[in-house]
C-alpha positions as CSV (number, residue, x, y, z in Angstrom):
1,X,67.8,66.5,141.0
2,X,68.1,68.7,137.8
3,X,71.2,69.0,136.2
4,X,71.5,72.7,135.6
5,X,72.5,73.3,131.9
6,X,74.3,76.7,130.6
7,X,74.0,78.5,127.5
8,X,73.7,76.7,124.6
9,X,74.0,73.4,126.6
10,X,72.1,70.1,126.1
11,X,72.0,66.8,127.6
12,X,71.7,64.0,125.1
13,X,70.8,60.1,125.6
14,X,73.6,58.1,125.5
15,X,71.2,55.0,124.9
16,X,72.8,52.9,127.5
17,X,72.4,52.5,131.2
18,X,70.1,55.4,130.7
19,X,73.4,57.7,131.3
20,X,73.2,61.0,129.7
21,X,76.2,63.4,128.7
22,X,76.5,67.3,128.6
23,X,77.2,68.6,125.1
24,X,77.3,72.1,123.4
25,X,77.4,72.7,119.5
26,X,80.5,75.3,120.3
27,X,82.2,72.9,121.7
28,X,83.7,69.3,120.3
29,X,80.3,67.0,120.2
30,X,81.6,63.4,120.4
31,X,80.9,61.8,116.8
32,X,80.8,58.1,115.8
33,X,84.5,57.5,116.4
34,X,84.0,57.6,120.1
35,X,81.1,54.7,120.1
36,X,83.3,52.7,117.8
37,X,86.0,53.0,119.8
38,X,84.6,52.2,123.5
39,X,83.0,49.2,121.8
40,X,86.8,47.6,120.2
41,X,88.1,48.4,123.3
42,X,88.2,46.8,126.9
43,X,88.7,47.4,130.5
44,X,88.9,44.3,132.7
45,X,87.4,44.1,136.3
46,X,90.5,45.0,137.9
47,X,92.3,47.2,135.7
48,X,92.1,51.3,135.5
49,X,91.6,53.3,132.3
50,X,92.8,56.7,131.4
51,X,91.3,58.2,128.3
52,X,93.4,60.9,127.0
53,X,91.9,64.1,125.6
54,X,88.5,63.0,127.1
55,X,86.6,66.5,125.9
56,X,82.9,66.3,127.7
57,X,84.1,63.0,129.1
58,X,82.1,60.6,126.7
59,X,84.4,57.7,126.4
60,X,85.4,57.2,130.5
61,X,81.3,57.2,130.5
62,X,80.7,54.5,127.8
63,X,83.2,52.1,129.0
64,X,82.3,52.6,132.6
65,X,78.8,51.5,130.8
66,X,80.1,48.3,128.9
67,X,82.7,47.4,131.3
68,X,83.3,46.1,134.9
69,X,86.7,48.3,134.8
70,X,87.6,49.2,138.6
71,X,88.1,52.5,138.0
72,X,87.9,55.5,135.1
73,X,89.8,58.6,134.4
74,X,90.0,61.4,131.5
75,X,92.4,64.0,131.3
76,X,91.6,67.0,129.3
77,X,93.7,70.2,128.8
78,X,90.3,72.7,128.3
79,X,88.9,73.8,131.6
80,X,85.3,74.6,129.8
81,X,85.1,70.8,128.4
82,X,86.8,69.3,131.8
83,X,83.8,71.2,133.7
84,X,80.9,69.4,130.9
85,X,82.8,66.0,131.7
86,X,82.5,66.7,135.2
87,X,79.1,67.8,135.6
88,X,78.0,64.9,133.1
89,X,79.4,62.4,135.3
90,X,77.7,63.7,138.2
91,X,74.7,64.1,136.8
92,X,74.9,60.0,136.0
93,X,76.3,59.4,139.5
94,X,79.4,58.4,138.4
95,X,81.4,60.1,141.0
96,X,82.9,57.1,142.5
97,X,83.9,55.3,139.4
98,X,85.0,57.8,137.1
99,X,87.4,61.3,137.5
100,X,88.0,63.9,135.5
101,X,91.6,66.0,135.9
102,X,92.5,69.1,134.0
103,X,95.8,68.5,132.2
104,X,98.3,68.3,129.8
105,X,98.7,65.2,127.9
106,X,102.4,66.1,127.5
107,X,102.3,66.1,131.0
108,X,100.3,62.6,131.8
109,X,103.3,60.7,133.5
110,X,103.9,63.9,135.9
111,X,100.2,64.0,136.5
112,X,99.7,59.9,137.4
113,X,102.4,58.6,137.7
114,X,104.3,55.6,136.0
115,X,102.9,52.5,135.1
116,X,99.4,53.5,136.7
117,X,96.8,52.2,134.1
118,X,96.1,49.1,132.4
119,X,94.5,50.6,129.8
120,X,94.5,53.9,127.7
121,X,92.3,55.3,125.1
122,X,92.6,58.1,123.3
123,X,90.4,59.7,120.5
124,X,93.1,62.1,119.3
125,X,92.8,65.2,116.9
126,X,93.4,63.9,113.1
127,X,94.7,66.4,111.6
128,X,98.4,67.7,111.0
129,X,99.1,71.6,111.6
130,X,97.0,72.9,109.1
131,X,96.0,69.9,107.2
132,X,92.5,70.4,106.6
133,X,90.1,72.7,107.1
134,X,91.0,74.7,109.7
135,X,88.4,75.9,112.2
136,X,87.4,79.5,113.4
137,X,86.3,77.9,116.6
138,X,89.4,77.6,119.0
139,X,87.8,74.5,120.6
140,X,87.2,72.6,117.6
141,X,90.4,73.4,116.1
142,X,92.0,72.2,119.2
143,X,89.9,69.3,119.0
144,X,90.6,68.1,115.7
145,X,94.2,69.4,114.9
146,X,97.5,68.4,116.6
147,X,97.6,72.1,118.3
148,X,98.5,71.0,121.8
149,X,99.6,67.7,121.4
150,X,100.9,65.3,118.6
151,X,100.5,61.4,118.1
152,X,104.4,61.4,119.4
153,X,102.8,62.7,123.1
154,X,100.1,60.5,123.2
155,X,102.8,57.2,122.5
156,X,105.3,58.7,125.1
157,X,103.2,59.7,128.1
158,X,101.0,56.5,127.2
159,X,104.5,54.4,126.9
160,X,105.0,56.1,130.5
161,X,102.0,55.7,132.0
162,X,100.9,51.6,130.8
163,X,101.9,48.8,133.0
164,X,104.0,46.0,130.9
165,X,101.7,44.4,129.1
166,X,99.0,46.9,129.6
167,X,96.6,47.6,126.2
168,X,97.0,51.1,124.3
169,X,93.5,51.6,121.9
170,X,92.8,54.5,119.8
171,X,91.0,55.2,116.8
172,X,92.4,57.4,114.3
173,X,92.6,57.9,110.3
174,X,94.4,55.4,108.0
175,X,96.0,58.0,105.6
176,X,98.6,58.3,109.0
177,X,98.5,54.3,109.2
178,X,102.5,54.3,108.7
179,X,103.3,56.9,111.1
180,X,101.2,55.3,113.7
181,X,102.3,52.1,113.6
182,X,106.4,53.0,113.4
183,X,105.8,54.7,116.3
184,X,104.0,52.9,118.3
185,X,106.6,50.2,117.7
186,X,109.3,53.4,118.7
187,X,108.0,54.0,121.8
188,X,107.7,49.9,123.0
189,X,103.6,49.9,122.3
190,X,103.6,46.8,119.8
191,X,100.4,46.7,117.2
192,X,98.5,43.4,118.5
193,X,95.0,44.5,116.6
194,X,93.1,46.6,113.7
195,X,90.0,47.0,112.1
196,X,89.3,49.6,109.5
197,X,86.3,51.2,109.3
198,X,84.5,51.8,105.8
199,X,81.6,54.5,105.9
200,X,80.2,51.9,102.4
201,X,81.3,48.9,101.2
202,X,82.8,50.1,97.7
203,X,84.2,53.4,99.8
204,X,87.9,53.6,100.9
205,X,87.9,53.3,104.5
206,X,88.0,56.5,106.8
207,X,88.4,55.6,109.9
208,X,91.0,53.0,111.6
209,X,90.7,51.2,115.1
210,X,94.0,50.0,116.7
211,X,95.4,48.1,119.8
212,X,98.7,47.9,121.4
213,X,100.5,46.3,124.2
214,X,103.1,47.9,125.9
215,X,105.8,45.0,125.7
216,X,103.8,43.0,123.8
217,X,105.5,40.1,121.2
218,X,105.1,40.9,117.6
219,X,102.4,39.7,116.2
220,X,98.8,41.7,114.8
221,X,95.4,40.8,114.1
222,X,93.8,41.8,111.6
223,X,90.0,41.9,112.1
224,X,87.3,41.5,109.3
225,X,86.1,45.3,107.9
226,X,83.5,47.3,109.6
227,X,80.8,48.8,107.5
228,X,79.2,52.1,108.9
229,X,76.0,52.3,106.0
230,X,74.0,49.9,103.8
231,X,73.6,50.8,100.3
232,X,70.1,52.4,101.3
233,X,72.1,54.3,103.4
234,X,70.9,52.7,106.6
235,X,73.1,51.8,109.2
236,X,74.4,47.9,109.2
237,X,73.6,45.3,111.6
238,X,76.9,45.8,113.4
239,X,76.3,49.5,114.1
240,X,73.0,49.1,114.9
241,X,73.6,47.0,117.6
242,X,76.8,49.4,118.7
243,X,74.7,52.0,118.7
244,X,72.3,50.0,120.8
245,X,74.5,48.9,123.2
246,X,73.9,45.3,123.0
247,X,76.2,45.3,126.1
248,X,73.8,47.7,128.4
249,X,71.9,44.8,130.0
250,X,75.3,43.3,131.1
251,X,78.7,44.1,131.6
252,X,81.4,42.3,129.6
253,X,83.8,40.1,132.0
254,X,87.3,39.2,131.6
């Protein structure tokens, strides 16, 4: 059956599973930081997953691709993007394993309940108030600046909403490295694991990946650097295979 498109909708490959996601330029395309992030994470066989801020829905659908997870969920406070994520996991099938619920992150605990996930992801907007360049485009701005929620939300509905011991993951930018990690630490999500990702070798990093565990000892890994682009401007090994999905053929077990 045909997946009926609007406006200025297309369905790209997702290059995995042969799953396929809804996306329109208007609205917040998922970039590299979503792949990298569904690929440091994990979701165990008997564990659920909430992804906060899920936009089209791309990261419950990756990691419902990569992992045996028992069940997936996004929350997303923009109808228009909540209706993309829902008609792209249809249009996979996905029904069964994966919901998507219009929401408030502020509101996450209300909306689930306590201590309902074992693991949360979150690709979060970057960018403080104004900092940066702000966007015409209400979407995007609200995709990429801390308009309707801040990092402080996103550690205390997540603090609500993890079992003890459950695993927090988000990717983010490492100019806001110290506020992340005092917080996280604030709100009982302890730093187990980072890896920072450098777009070239000689190039300041730009992006940063990072786990917690809700009641987790203290005590973080550090994890070797991730390089996005050869010096031909090619993408590395790593990110080929990423990109790739080494994982499609099987799905990671515990």
């Amino acid at each position: 059956m045909m997946t009926k498109l609007l406006p200025n909708e297309r369905l790209d490959d997702l290059q995995i599973r042969g799953y396929e996601i809804i996306q329109s330029p208007g609205r917040f395309c998922f970039g590299m930081d979503a792949v990298l992030l569904s690929t440091f994470a994990n979701v165990k066989k008997h564990e659920k997953a909430l992804d906060l801020g899920t936009g089209t829905g791309i990261l419950p659908i990756l990691l419902e691709a990569k992992y045996p997870g028992l069940h997936y969920t996004g929350l997303e406070i923009q109808e228009e993007s909540a209706d993309m994520a829902r008609r792209s996991v249809s249009h996979n099938g996905l029904e069964e394993r994966i919901d998507i619920v219009t929401g408030d992150i502020k509101e996450a605990a209300s909306i689930f309940g306590a201590a309902s996930f074992g693991v949360i992801t979150t690709n979060p907007p970057y960018m403080i108030g104004d900092h940066g360049l702000k966007n015409q485009n209400t979407a995007l701005y609200i995709a990429r600046h801390e308009a309707l929620c801040t990092l402080d939300d996103i550690l205390r509905e997540s603090a609500k909403l993890l079992k003890v011991k459950g695993r927090f993951y988000m990717v983010h930018r490492p100019f806001r490295l110290p506020e992340i990690m005092t917080k996280m630490c604030a709100y009982g999500i302890e730093p187990k694991r980072m890896r920072l990702v450098y777009p070239h070798i000689d190039k300041e990093p730009n992006m940063v990946l990072i786990e917690g565990m809700k009641g987790g000892n203290p005590r973080m890994q550090v994890e070797p650097p991730l390089i996005v682009y050869q010096k031909d401007g090619s993408y590395t090994e790593e990110l080929l295979e990423m990109y790739g999905m080494n994982k499609s053929e099987h799905k990671m077990e515990e």
